[in-house]
C-alpha positions, 0 to 999 in steps of 0.5 A: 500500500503507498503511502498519501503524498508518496511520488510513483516513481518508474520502478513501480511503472515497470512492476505493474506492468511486468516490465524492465525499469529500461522498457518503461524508459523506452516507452517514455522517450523512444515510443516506436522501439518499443512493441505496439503490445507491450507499450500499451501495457506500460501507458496503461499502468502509467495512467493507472498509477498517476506517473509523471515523469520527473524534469528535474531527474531528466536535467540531470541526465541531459545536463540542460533544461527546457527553461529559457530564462528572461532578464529584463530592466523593469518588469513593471514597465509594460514594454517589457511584460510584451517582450516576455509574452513575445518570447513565451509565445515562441519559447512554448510553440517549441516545447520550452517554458519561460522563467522571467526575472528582473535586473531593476537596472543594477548590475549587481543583479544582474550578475546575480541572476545570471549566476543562478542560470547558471546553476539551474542548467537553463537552456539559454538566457533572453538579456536586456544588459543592465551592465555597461561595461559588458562584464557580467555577460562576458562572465556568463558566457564562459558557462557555454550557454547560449545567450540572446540580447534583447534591445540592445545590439551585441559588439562584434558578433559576440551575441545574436542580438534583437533590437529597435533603431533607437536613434532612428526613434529619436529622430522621429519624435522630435523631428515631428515636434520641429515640423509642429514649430517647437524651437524649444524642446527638452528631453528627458532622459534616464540614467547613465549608461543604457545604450537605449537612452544615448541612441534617443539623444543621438536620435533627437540631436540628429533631428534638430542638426537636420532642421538647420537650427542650433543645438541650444534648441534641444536641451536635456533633464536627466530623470534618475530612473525611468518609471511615472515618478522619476517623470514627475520629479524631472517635470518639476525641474523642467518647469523651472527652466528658463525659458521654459520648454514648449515640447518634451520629449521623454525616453520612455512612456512612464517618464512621459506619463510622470511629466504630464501628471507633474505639468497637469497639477502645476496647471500647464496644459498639454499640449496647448502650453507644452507638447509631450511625446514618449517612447515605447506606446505602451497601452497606458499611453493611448488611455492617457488623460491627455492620449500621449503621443510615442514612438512605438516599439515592437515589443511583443515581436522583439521578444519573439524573434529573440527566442527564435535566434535562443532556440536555433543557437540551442539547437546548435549547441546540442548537436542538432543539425541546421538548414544554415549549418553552423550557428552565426550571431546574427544582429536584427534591427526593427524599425519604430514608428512614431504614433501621434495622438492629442498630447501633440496638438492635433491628431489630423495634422500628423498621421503616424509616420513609418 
């Protein structure tokens, strides 16, 4: 009699069923070797007794899971809840699951999680890089398991890599405030060293070198981190610039939403005193008080692509033959597109530009 809560295990399998311990493995991992008779009565005694395989007892023998890991800045960024759902919609089409974790920015998180993957056998790493050096990535890779980044490019091939064209992006949001007449345009940006945030600068200076006016027309407020309140903090430095702004320019959706928050209880109306864009197009940006306008990121695909390069490198990496033959680091860019809604000026005046 076994005991309540005690596991069956697949020494019992084969017991019930008058087989070996081997043909029940068979059974379970090489089906067609096994007789159509002889299967049959292994299942039966599987579903009989309530067998599960055990995962953790396969991982041992296979040395590598079938979890993928994903690393990202700020799981309470919206952007980034749409790369893992991106990624876990392809991570489970092939048979793997997804296990999110969240750097908030600090490498030493980072370095943290990227230690206990290790230590799980993960089958590969999704990575938005919270380290600027590259230091704990480059760590990580002596491990040998595979690795893709995420929003961000990867320097000379190191690394598949999946990302937006951030300058790209930037120069869509504040060439569309000068085409709107704005000469006074400040951007908020985030903390130092994210490649993302230096792109959306690079971006936005490009815009107003193109315009032909001097680079006094965009000046910068840094916000110390990248959610609603670092925005409303940054909104009340803004204000007290002088001259004050007539269009902001935010890296990222939250920031923008902390700043219209911050200039709508200061009694600065958007966007008849002050036009504001943002950047990623998150859902909460349409449903705004004042509906944001923002440069879209695809998010959702970002995250997919990526595990597709993960799983193709994994396939690699475990022997399994590709159509394209030995794995290359192959870098994709995908395009932004700037959505234009109330919070500059008028809709019907700029359609969403490619």
């Amino acid at each position: 009699m076994r005991a309540v809560g005690q596991s069956v295990g697949i020494k019992d399998v084969a017991r019930a069923a008058g087989v070996s311990v081997g043909t029940v493995s068979n059974v379970i991992n090489r089906p067609d070797s096994v007789a159509a008779p002889t299967r049959q009565r292994v299942q039966e005694a599987i579903a009989a007794l309530g067998y599960v395989r055990s995962e953790s007892a396969r991982q041992l023998r296979a040395g590598r899971s079938r979890i993928l890991a994903l690393l990202v800045l700020d799981m309470g960024n919206p952007f980034f809840v749409e790369v893992a759902r991106g990624a876990e919609r392809v991570a489970r089409q092939a048979g793997f699951g997804v296990m999110v974790c969240n750097s908030a920015q600090r490498p030493e998180e980072e370095a943290h999680y990227l230690s206990l993957f290790a230590e799980q056998r993960v089958a590969g790493v999704l990575v938005t890089p919270a380290d600027p050096t590259g230091g704990t990535l480059e760590a990580f890779a002596r491990h040998g398991i595979p690795h893709v980044l995420v929003d961000r490019t990867a320097g000379a091939g190191s690394a598949c890599a999946v990302s937006v064209d951030d300058v790209r992006g930037g120069r869509l949001a504040v060439g569309h405030l000068l085409d709107a007449g704005h000469r006074s345009v400040v951007y908020v940006s985030g903390p130092g060293g994210l490649q993302q945030i230096d792109d959306r600068r690079q971006g936005a200076e490009e815009a107003v070198a193109a315009a032909g006016l001097p680079a006094t027309t965009l000046r910068e407020v840094r916000a110390e981190g990248l959610d609603v309140s670092a925005g409303r903090d940054a909104a009340a430095r803004l204000l007290g610039m002088a001259p004050r702004p007539t269009a902001v320019f935010c890296a990222n959706d939250l920031l923008a939403l902390g700043v219209l928050q911050a200039l709508y209880a200061a009694g600065v109306k958007v966007p008849q005193d002050v036009a504001l864009v943002g950047y990623d197009d998150i859902e909460f940006a349409a449903a705004a008080a004042v509906p944001l306008s923002s440069v879209r990121q695809p998010a959702a695909e970002m995250g997919g692509l990526a595990a597709e390069l993960l799983l193709t490198e994994i396939a690699g990496s475990d022997g399994g033959a590709t159509e394209a033959g030995p794995h290359e680091h192959r870098t994709v860019v995908l395009q932004p597109e700037l959505v234009v809604r109330q919070s500059t000026l008028s809709v019907n005046a700029y359609p969403s530009v490619k």
